[in-house]
C-alpha positions in Angstrom: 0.0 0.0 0.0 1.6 3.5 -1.2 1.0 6.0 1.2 0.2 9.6 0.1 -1.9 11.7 2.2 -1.6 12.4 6.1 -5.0 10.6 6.4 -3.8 7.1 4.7 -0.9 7.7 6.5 -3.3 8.0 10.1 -5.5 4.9 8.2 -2.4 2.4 7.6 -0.6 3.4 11.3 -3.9 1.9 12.8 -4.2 -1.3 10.5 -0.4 -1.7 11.6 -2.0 -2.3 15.2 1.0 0.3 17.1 -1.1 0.2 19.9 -1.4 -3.8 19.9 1.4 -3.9 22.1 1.5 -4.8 26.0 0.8 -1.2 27.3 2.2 0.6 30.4 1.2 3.0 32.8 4.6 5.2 33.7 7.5 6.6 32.2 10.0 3.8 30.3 13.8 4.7 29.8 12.6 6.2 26.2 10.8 8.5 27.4 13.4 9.3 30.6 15.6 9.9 27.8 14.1 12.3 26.2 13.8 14.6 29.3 17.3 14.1 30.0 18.5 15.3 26.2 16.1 18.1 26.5 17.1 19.3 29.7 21.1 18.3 28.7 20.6 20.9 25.5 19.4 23.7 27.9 22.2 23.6 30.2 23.7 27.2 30.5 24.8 28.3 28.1 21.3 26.8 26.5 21.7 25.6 23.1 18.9 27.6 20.5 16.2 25.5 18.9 18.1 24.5 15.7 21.3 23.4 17.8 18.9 21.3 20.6 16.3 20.0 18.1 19.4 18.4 15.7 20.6 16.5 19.2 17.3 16.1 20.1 17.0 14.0 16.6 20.0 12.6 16.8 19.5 10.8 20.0 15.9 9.8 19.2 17.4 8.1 15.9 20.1 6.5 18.0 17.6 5.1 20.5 15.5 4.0 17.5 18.2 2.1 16.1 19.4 0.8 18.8 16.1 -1.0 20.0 15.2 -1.7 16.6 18.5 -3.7 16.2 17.2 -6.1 19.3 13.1 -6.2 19.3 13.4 -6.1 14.8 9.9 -4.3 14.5 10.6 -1.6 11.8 12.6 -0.5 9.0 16.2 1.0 10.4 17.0 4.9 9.9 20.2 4.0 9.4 22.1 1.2 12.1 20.7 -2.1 12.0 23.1 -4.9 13.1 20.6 -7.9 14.4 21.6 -8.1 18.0 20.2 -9.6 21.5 19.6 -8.6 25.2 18.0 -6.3 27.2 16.1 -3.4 24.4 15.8 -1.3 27.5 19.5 -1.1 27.9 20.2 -0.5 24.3 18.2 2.6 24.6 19.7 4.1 27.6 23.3 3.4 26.2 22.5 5.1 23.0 21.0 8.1 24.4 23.6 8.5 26.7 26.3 7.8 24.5 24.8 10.7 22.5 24.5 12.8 25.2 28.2 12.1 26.4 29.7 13.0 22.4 27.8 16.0 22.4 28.1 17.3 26.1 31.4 15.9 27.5 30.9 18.5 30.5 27.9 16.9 31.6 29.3 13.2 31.4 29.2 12.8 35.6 25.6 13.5 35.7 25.1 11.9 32.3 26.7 8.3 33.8 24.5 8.7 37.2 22.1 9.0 34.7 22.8 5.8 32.8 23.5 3.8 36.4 20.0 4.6 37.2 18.4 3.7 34.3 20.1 0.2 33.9 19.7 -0.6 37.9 15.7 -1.4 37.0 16.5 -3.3 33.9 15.0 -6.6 33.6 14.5 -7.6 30.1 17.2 -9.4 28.9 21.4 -9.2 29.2 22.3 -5.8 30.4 25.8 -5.6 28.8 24.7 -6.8 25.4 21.5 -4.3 25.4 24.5 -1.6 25.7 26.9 -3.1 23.5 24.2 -2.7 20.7 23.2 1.0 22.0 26.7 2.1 22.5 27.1 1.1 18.3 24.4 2.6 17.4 24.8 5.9 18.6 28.3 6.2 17.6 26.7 5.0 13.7 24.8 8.2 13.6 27.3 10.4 15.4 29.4 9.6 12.7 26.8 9.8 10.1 26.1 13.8 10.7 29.8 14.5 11.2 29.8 16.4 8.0 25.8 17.6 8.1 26.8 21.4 7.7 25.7 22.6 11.4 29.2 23.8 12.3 30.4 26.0 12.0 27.9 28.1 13.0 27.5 31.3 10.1 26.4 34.7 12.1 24.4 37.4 10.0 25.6 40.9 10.4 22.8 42.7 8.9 22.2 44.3 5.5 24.9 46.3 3.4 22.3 48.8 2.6 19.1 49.1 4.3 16.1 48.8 1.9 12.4 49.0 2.7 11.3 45.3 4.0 14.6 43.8 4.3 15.1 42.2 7.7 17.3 44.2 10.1 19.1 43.7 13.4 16.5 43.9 15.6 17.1 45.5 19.5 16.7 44.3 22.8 13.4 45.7 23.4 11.6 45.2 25.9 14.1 43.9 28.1 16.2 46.5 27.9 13.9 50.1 27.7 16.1 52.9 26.5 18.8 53.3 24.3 21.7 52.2 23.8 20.0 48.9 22.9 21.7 45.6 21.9 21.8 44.3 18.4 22.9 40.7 18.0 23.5 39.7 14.5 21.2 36.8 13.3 21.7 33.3 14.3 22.7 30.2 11.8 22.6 31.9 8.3 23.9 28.5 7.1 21.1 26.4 9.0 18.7 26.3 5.7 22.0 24.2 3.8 22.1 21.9 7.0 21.4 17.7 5.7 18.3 17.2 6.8 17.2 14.0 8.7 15.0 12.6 6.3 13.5 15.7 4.3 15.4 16.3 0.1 16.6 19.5 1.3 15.7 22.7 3.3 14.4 24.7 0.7 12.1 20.9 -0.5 9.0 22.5 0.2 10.5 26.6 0.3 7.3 28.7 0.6 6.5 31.7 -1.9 7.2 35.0 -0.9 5.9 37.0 1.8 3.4 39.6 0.5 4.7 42.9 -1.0 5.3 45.8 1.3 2.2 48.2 0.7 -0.2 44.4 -0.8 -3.5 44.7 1.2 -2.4 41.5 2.9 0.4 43.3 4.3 -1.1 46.2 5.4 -3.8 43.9 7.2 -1.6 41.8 9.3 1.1 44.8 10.0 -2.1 46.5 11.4 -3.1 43.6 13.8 0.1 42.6 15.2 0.7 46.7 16.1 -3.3 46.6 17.1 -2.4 43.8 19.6 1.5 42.8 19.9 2.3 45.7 21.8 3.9 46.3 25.2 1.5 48.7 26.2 -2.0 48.2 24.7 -5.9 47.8 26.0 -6.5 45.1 23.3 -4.9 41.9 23.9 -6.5 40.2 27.0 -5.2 38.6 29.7 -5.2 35.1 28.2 -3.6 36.4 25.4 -0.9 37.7 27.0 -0.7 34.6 29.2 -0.5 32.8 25.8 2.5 35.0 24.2 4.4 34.6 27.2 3.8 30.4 27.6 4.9 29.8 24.3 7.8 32.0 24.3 10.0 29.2 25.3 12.3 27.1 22.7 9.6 25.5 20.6 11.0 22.0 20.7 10.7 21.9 24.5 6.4 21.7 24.2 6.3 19.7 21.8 8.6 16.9 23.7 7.0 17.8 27.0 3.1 16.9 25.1 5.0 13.9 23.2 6.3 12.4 27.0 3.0 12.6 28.3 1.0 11.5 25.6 3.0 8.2 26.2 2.7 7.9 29.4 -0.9 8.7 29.7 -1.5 6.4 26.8 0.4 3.4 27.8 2.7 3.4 24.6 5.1 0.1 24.8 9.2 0.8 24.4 9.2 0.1 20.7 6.4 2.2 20.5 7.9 4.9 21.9 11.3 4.1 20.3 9.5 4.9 16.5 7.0 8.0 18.3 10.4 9.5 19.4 11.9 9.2 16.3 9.4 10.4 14.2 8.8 13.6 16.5 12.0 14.8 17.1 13.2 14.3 13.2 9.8 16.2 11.8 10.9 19.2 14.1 14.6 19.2 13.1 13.9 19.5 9.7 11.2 21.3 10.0 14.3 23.5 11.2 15.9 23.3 8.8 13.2 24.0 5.8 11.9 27.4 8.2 15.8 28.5 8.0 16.2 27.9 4.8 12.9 30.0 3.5 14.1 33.5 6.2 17.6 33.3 4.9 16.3 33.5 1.2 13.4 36.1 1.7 15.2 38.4 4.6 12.0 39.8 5.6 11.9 42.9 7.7 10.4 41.9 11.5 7.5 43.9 13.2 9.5 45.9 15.5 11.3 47.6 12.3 8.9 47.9 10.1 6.7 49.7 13.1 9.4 52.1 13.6 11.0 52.3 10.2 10.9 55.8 7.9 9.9 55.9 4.2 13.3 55.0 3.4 13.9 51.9 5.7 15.9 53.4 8.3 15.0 53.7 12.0 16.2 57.0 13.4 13.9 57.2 16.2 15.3 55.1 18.7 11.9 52.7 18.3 10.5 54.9 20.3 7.1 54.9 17.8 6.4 50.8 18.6 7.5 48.0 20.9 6.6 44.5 21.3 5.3 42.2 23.8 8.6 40.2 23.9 11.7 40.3 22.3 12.1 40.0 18.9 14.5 37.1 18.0 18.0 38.1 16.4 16.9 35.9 13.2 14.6 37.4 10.0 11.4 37.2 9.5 9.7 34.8 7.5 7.9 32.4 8.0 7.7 31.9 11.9 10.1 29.4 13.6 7.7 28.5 16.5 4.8 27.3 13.9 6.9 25.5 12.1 8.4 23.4 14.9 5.3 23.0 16.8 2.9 21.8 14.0 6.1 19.3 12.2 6.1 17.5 16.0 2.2 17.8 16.5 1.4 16.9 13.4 3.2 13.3 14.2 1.5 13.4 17.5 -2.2 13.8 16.0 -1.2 11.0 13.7 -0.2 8.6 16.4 -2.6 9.6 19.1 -5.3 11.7 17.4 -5.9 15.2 18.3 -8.4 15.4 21.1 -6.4 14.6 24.4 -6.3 16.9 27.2 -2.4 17.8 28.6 -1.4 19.7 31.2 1.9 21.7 29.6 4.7 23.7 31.4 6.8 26.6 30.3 10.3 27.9 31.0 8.8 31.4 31.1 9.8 33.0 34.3 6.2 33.0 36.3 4.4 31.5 33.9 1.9 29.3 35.1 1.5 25.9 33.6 -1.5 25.8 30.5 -4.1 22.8 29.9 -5.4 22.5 26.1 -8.0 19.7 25.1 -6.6 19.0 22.2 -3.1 18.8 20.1 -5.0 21.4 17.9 -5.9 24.0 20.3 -1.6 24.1 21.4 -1.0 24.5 17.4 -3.3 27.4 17.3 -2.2 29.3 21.1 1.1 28.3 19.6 1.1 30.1 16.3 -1.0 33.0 17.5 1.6 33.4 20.0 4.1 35.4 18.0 1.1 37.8 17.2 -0.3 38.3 20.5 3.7 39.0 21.5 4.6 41.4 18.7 7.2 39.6 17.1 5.5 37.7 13.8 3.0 38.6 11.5 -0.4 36.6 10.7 1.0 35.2 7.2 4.3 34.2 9.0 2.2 32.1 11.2 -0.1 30.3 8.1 3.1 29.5 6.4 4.7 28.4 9.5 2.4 25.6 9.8 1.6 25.1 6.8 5.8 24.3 6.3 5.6 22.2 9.4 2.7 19.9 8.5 4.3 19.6 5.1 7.6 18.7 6.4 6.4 16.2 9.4 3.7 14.1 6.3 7.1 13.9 4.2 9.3 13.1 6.7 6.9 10.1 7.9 6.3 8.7 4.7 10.0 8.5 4.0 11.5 7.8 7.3 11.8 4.4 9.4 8.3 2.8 10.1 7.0 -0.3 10.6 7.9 -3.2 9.1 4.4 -3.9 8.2 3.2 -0.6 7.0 4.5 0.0 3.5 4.6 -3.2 0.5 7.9 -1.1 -0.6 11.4 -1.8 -0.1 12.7 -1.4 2.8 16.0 0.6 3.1 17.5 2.2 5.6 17.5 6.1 5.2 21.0 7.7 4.7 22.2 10.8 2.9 
């Protein structure tokens, strides 16, 4: 059966009986993991949301591999060398070897870790579980070596400043008065990164945003002054609540709702092995396509445009308009938050539908934590986010997730699955 829409995909992940499996009702040592990678990536100094999510994939594809090698129940990303023992092990060797490559500062904590994990182990031979781990995370550490991430390529602004060309954008509001701070844009090169699974980053490159002065323009430059302001009697109190919830690093909700999706739903190991996989990949490329489109259009953010003269320039100190939040030191278009969030929950709804009711936390200083009913609701709060806080426009958000969804269908057509679930060939995926 050829899979070509997000429904058959949904259709044929249910005849493959995923859920079939001996369920659980805690935490496993997948999904232990993944909190510890999350939580390794945001040690000071944090890692941004194309560094973390690219770790973030790279040990879900490791822990993939690795119990795939052992319990043989899907197609292999990229390591599969038949093995035996304890799946559980294999996991938590993978992840932490991973972890260890990446982080060699955290490696006491990281081996505590690992000690922990293996003390509970009960399925099968501990050392050759981590003997099959411990290859298969150094098989994809080697594999994105050479994947164009480093080094890191900074953008130091425009030669000549020109009407809708993104700017350096100030610390505002954080900081309140001149002199403000204006860091040059993060990972110019990120777009040219290999992606996990996805052609390319510019495979499914969005058309332009709308001409300065296009009615569309106009419309959304009016609502996001009208209601992403610091000081304004428009945006309500949820609203605000909602800006400043999702202003954390994108990949962060969607693993926190992927964690405890599984555990409310009982998901088994290799379950969670393949869920991992899948969500974690979808949002690094999803990375990767959203860089690649604001590095080629270099559209201008709110917070100039609001403050800008005829000519481009801003001579007044943006003193005319400020945002919510601060406006991130990368361009425009199309927003980096909807991307991210609707690749991962896209994979979510497909696995677990989209009514479920989660109870998600935020890194946002004071911030209290935010229940949604449905995977569908936090895509919405998500996107509309970047409005509410001043920092994206509407059609940045629409072709956000439209780039995400787009990305995470692709991505789970032509990434590992189930052995069952395609009549294709089945190869491992390499670039």
């Amino acid at each position: 059966m050829k899979l070509n829409s997000k429904h058959h995909l949904l259709a044929a992940i249910a005849v493959a009986g995923l859920s079939s499996l001996a369920p659980q009702a805690s935490a496993d040592v997948i999904t232990d993991w993944n909190l510890i990678t999350l939580n390794a990536t945001k040690v000071t100094p944090a890692l941004n949301s194309n560094l973390g999510s690219r770790i973030d994939a790279i040990e879900a594809v490791a822990v993939y591999d690795a119990v795939n090698s052992i319990k043989h129940f899907g197609t292999p990303y990229h390591y599969y060398v038949p093995g035996s023992g304890s799946a559980q092990a294999a996991a938590a060797q993978a992840a932490h070897d991973v972890l260890v490559y990446y982080f060699p500062s955290q490696q006491a904590a990281l081996d505590a870790d690992l000690t922990n994990s293996l003390a509970s182990i009960t399925d099968g031979p501990i050392g050759n579980g981590q003997t099959v781990g411990a290859a298969a995370a150094a098989d994809i550490i080697a594999l994105r070596a050479s994947d164009g991430s480093s080094p890191n390529v900074s953008y130091p602004g425009p030669a000549t400043i020109i009407p809708g060309v993104y700017q350096l954008t100030p610390n505002i509001p954080t900081v309140t008065s001149p002199p403000f701070t204006f860091n040059p844009g993060i990972n110019e090169q990120w777009g040219t990164v290999t992606p996990f699974v996805l052609d390319s980053g510019s495979h499914f490159r969005p058309g332009p945003p709308p001409a300065l002065g296009s009615w569309q323009y106009n419309l959304a430059l009016a609502e996001v002054k009208n209601i992403g302001s610091l000081s304004n009697n428009v945006r309500t109190v949820d609203q605000t609540h909602i800006a400043q919830f999702y202003k954390q690093d994108a990949e962060l909700t969607v693993n926190e709702a992927a964690r405890e999706l599984a555990i409310t739903h009982g998901t088994s190991l290799e379950e969670n092995a393949l869920l991992f996989a899948w969500t974690d990949i979808a949002v690094a490329d999803a990375r990767i396509a959203v860089w690649d489109a604001k590095y080629t259009y270099l559209f201008w953010r709110p917070i100039t445009a609001l403050n800008a003269s005829v000519d481009g320039t801003v001579t007044n100190n943006y003193s005319a308009w400020n945002p919510l939040i601060v406006t991130p030191n990368h361009p425009d278009y199309p927003s980096g938050h909807s991307g991210t969030v609707d690749a991962g929950f896209t994979v979510l709804q497909l696995f677990f539908g989209d009514r479920n009711t989660l109870t998600l936390h935020t890194t946002t200083p004071g911030e209290p934590s935010r229940t949604i009913k449905s995977l569908s609701q936090a895509e919405s709060e998500n996107g509309l986010s970047r409005i509410y806080g001043g920092i994206h426009y509407s059609f940045d958000n629409i072709q956000g997730q439209s780039l995400g969804v787009k990305v995470a269908v692709y991505d789970l057509l032509h990434g590992p699955h189930p052995s069952d679930l395609f009549d294709d060939d089945h190869h491992s995926h390499q670039h």
